[in-house]
BANUNU-820297 format. One line per 8 residues: their letters; for each residue x, y, z of C-alpha. Coordinates in steps of 0.1 Angstrom, whole numbers, plus 5000, padded with zeros to 4 digits. Each point is the difference from the previous one (the first is absolute). Layout:
<atoms>
A) X/Y/Z; ...
</atoms>
This chain:
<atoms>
XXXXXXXX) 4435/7023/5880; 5038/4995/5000; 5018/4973/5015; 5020/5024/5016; 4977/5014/5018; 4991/4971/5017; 5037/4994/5012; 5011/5018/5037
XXXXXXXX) 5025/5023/4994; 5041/4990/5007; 5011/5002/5032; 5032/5016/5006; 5031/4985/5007; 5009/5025/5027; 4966/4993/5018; 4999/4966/5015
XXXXXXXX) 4963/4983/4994; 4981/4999/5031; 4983/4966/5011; 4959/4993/5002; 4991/5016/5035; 5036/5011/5012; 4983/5039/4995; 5018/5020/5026
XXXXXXXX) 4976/5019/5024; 4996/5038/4993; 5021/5021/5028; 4976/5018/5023; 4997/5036/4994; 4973/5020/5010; 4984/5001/4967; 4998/4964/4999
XXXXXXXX) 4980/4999/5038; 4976/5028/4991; 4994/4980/4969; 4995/4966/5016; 4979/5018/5032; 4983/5025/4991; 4978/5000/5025; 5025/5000/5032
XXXXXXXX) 5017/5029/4980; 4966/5021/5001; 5000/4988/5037; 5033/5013/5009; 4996/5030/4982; 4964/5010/5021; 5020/4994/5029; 5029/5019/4993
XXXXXXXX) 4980/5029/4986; 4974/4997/5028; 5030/5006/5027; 5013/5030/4986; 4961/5014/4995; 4998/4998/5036; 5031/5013/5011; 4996/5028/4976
XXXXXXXX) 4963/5005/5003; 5010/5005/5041; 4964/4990/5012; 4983/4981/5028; 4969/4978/5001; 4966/5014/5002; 4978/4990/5027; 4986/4969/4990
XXXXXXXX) 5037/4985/4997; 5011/5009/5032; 4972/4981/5011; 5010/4970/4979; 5035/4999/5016; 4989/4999/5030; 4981/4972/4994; 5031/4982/4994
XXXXXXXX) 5020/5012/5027; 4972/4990/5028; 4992/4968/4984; 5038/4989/5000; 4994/5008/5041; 4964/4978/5003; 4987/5036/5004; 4975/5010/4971
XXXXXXXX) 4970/5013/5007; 4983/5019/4971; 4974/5016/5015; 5008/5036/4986; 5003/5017/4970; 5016/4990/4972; 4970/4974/4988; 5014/4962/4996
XXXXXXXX) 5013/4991/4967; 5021/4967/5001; 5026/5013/4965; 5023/5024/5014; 5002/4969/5037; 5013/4973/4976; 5028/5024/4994; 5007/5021/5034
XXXXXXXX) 5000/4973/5023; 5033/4985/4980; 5013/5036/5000; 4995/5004/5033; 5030/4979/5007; 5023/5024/4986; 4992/5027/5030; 4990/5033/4988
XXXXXXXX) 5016/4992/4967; 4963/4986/4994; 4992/5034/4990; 5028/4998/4967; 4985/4965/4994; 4970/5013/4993; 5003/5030/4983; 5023/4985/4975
XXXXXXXX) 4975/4970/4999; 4971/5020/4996; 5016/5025/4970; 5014/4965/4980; 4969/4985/5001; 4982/5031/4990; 5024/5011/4973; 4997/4962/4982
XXXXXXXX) 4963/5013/4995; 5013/5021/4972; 5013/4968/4983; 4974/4978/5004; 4977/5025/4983; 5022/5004/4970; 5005/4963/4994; 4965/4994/5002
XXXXXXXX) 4991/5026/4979; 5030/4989/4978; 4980/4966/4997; 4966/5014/4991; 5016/5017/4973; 5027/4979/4985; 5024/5000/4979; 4986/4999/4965
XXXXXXXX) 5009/5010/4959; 5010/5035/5014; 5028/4986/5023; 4998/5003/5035; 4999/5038/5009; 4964/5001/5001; 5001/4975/5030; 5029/5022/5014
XXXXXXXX) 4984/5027/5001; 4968/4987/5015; 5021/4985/5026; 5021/5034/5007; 4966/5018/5003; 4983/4972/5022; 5029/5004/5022; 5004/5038/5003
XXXXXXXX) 4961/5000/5007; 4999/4981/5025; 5030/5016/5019; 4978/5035/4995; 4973/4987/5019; 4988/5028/5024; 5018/4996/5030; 5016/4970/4990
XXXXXXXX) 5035/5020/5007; 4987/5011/5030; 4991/4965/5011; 5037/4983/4994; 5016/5031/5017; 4978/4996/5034; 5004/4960/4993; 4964/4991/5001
XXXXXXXX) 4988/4965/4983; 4976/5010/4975; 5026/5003/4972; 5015/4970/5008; 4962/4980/4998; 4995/5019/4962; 5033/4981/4992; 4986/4966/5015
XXXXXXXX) 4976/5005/4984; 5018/5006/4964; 5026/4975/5006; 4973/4970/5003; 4979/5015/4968; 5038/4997/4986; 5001/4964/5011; 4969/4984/4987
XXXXXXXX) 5007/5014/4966; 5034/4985/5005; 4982/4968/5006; 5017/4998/5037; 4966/4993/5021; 5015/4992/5033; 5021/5038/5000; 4968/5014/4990
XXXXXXXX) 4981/4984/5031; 5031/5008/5023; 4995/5037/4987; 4967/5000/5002; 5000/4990/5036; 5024/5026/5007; 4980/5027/4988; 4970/4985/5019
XXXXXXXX) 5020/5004/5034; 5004/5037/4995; 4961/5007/4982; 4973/4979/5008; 4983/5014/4967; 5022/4976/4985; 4982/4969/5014; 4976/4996/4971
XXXXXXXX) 5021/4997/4973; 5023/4978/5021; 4970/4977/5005; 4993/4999/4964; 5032/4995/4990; 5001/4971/5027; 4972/4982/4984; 5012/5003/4970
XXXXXXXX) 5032/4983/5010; 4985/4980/5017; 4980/4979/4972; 5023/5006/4973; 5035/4996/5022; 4995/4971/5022; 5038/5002/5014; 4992/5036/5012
XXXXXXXX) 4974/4991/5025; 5024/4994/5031; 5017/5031/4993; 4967/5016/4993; 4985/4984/5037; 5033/5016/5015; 4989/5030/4987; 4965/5003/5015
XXXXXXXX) 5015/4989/5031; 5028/5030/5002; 4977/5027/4992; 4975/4987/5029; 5021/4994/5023; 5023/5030/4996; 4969/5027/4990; 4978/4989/5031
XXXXXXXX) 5022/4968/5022; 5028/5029/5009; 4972/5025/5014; 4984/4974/5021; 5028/4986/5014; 5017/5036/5008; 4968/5016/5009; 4971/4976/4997
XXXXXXXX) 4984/5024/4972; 5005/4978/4969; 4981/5031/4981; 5018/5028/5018; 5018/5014/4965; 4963/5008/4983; 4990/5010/5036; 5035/5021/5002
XXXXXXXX) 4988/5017/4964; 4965/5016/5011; 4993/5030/5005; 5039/5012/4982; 5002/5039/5005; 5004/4994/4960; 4967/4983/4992; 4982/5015/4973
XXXXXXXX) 4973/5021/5015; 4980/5007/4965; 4986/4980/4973; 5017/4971/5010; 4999/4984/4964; 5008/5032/4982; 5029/5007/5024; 5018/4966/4996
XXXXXXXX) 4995/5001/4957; 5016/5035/5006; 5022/4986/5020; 5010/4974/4977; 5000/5026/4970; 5022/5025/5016; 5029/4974/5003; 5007/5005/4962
XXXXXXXX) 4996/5031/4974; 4970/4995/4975; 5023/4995/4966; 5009/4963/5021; 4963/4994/5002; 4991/5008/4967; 5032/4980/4989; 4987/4973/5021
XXXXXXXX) 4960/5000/4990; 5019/4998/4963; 5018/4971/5008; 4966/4980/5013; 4983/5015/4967; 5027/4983/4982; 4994/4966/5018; 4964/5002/4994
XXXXXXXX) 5006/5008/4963; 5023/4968/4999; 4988/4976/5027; 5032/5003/5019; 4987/4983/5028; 5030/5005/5023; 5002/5038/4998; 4959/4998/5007
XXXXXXXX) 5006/4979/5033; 5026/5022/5008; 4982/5031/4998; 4971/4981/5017; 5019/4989/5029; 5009/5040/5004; 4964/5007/5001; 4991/4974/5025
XXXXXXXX) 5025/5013/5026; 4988/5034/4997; 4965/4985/5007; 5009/4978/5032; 5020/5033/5012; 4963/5022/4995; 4989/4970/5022; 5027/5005/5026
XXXXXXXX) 4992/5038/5003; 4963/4994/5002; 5008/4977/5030; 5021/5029/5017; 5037/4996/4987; 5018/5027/4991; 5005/4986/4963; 5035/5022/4998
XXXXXXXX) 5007/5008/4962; 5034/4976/5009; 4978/4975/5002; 4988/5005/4966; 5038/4995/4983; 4998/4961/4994; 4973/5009/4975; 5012/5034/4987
XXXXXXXX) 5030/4980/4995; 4983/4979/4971; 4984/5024/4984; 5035/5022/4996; 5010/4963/4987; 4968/5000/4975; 5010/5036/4989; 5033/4989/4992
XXXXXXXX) 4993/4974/4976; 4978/5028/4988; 5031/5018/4987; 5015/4971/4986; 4970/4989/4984; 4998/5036/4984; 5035/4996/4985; 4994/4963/4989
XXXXXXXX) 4964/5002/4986; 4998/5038/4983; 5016/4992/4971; 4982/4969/4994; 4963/5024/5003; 5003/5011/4965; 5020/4988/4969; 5027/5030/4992
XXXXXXXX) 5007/5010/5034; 5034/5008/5012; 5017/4974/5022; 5003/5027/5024; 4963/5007/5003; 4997/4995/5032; 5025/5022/5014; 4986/5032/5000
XXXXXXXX) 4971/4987/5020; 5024/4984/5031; 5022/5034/4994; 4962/5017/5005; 4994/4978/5031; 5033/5002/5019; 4998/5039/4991; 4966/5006/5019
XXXXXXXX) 5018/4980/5033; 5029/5024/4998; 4985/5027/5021; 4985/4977/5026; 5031/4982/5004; 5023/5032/5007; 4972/5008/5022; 5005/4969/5021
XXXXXXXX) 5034/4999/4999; 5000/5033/5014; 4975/4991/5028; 5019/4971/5005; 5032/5021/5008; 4975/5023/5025; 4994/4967/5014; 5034/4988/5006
XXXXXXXX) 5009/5030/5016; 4973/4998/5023; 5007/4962/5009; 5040/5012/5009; 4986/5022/5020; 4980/4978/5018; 5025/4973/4999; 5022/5026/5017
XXXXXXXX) 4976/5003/5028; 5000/4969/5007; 5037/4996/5005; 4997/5028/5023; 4974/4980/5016; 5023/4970/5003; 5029/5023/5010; 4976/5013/5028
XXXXXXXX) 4995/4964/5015; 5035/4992/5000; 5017/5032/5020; 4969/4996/5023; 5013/4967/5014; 4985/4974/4974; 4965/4985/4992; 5002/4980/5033
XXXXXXXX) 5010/5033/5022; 4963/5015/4987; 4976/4968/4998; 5012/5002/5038; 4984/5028/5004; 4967/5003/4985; 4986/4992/4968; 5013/5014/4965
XXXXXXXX) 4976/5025/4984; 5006/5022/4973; 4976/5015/4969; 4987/4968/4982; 5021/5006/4964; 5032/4991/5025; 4984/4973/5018; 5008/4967/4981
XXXXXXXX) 5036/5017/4996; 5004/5005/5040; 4989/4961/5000; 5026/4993/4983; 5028/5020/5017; 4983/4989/5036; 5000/4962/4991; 4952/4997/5011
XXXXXXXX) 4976/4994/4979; 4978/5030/4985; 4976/4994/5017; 5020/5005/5034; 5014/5040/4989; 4972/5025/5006; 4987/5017/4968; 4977/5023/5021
XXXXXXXX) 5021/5027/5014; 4973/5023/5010; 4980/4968/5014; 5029/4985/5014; 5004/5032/5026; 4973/4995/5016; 5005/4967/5011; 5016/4984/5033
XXXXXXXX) 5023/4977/4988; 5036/5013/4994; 5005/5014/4962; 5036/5015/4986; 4985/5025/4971; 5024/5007/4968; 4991/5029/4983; 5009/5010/4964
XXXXXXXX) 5015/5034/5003; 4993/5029/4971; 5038/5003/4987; 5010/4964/5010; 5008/4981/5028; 4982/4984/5027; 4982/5013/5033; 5000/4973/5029
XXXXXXXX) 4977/5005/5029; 4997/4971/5028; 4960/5005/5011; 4981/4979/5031; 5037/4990/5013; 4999/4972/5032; 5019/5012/5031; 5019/4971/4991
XXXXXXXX) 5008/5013/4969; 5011/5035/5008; 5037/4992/5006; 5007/4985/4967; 4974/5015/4978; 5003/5036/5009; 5028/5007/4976; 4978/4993/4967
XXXXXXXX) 4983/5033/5005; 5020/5012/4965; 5001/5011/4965; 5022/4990/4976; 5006/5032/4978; 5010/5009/4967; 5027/5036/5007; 5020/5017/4980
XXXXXXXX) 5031/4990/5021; 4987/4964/4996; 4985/4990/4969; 5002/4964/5009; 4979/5004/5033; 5007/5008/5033; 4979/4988/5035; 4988/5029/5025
XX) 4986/4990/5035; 4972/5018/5013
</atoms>
């Protein structure tokens, strides 16, 4: 070696030599923040994309949601009772109680919530397929495309679209659920816990593996266990302490989910594997049972866990149907969610390992088989996407009902003009959404129409009218009443000459 190159190159006499330390700070440019937080940049970014979805998307809640906002609204006003439908889940309460605040801006809140959180499933799923894969002697595209795959797969979960669009949970516990899988790889135990516990306040069928995972932490962690204790002591007291002291039912949400109009009615075992099945096309299975052969084969113990833990859920949710729970295929997401994530490493496992099978092999082995794989989901996919766009259309039009619903309320005096005269009843698909607009409980707006007739008690029927629109009808009115309640005997129609609406008296 040369003495010269041991010697640090002149410095110029134009450029004055800069002293140890005095290194001038980089300016700020966006580049430089998306570099340094990466992870507040994803955050924005589900935001901002989330708040478009829904302004574009131009839905409402479904009917469980409804129900959750009015959960916040009446406990805000020391007013919650949850005796009626939907069944008690303590997830979506942390959240619309806060929301409530805002007025019915708590609706936005939670719709743009509810579609962040779910979309961040996508990305959990590809980075921890990403890690079961790693980058290795081929470069990194293997992983990529596991992760791509994961991610895609788990946003083509049956319904899944259908779920963010009417704001229900369930897509929002699958990315709990990811995110603290994501964590304990990472090595960060206490966001794994905190995960964990939020996935066990929207599922109880995540209580198991939260208790194992608290034992666990428990021996080997001892700085956990406060957190651990705290907890234990949030998903009691929220899951069954809220129930008794609103209603004095601490068990009302497993009473709440007997006897569901959707309960399966056949093989209940069968049913809920179908179920579970159903939620993804067999070429993910197959990718997926290849993935676990491919653990077995090499004692990857993590991916066998992982596909283990899929199992057991499916198992504790054959126990819930057998007890009389409707076991919804939603329900089934958190672990259809892993095995999409097992499937993916399947594909990058496939581009990282083919070559390697037998000496002479292209480095592109592996290709043709992933181009084979992602070839067989083509068909499904368009499929869904185009039941997906059915769907949509369907939910605008229901959304669109119940703005006319709304709209009805309002040029009729006001929620407080009709709880004045008689209880609020309309078909039960609109009831937690007339909870809503008429500030009670759900349990306090009849659901019954054809019940509620025949009673004695004042009632002020809504009814859902063919080509839009809303038929009013006053029924067992007080002599008190007359005066001020005679006047809601309308409609609210849908004319050519009004396409917005227009009230006729009777």
């Amino acid at each position: 070696m040369s003495e010269s190159t041991l010697e640090a190159p002149p410095v110029p006499e134009s450029v004055p030599a800069t002293p140890a330390g005095d290194v001038s700070p980089e300016p700020w440019t966006l580049r430089l923040f998306v570099r340094q937080h990466p992870w507040w940049t994803v955050a924005i970014g589900l935001v901002a994309v989330s708040g478009v979805f829904v302004l574009w998307a131009g839905t409402r809640p479904g009917y469980d949601p409804y129900g959750w906002l009015v959960w916040g609204y009446q406990t805000l006003h020391l007013t919650l009772d949850l005796g009626g439908a939907p069944s008690w889940k303590p997830l979506p309460y942390l959240f619309t109680v806060p929301f409530a605040v805002f007025g019915h801006y708590a609706l936005y809140l939670w719709m743009v919530t509810c579609v962040a959180v779910s979309l961040a499933g996508a990305v959990f799923a590809g980075r921890i397929a990403y890690r079961l894969v790693g980058p290795g002697g081929r470069g990194r595209y293997p992983a990529i495309a596991a992760a791509v795959f994961a991610g895609l797969a788990v946003l083509g979960l049956e319904d899944y679209m259908h779920d963010i669009l009417s704001a229900q949970s369930d897509p929002m516990i699958v990315t709990f659920c990811l995110a603290a899988i994501d964590c304990h790889l990472l090595g960060r135990y206490r966001w794994a816990f905190v995960l964990g516990v939020l996935a066990a306040l929207g599922r109880p069928e995540a209580w198991p593996f939260l208790g194992l995972y608290a034992i666990w932490a428990w021996r080997r962690i001892p700085s956990m266990r406060w957190l651990l204790y705290g907890g234990a002591a949030v998903i009691l007291f929220t899951w069954f302490g809220i129930p008794e002291i609103t209603n004095h039912r601490p068990l009302v949400a497993g009473q709440l989910a007997l006897k569901s109009p959707r309960e399966l009615h056949q093989n209940k075992v069968v049913g809920t594997l179908g179920r579970f099945t159903e939620l993804e096309y067999l070429p993910v299975w197959l990718a997926a049972l290849a993935a676990v052969g491919w653990a077995v084969w090499r004692l990857n113990r993590l991916v066998l866990m992982l596909a283990g833990g899929a199992a057991a859920w499916v198992v504790v949710e054959v126990a819930f149907a057998l007890h009389g729970w409707p076991a919804l295929p939603r329900y089934l997401m958190e672990p259809a969610g892993v095995a999409v994530v097992l499937a993916g490493a399947a594909v990058g496992w496939t581009l990282k390992e083919a070559p390697r099978i037998r000496r002479g092999l292209p480095r592109w082995a592996g290709i043709p088989i992933v181009v084979v794989l992602v070839g067989s989901l083509v068909p499904g996919a368009l499929a869904r996407m185009r039941n997906e766009r059915s769907d949509l259309h369907h939910e605008r039009g229901r959304t669109h009902e119940i703005a006319l619903l709304q709209t009805t309320l309002n040029v009729l005096g006001g929620y407080r003009h009709i709880r004045n005269c008689g209880e609020p009843v309309t078909n039960v698909e609109y009831v937690s959404a007339m909870a809503w607009f008429v500030k009670l409980d759900v349990g306090f707006v009849g659901h019954r129409p054809d019940f509620e007739l025949h009673q004695k008690y004042p009632i002020v029927l809504f009814t859902p009218l063919v080509h839009g629109g809303w038929s009013v009808l006053p029924w067992h009115t007080r002599a008190s009443q007359l005066a001020r309640c005679s006047r809601l005997k309308a409609a609210y129609v849908i004319t050519r000459r009004h396409p917005g609406g227009v009230l006729v008296r009777r």
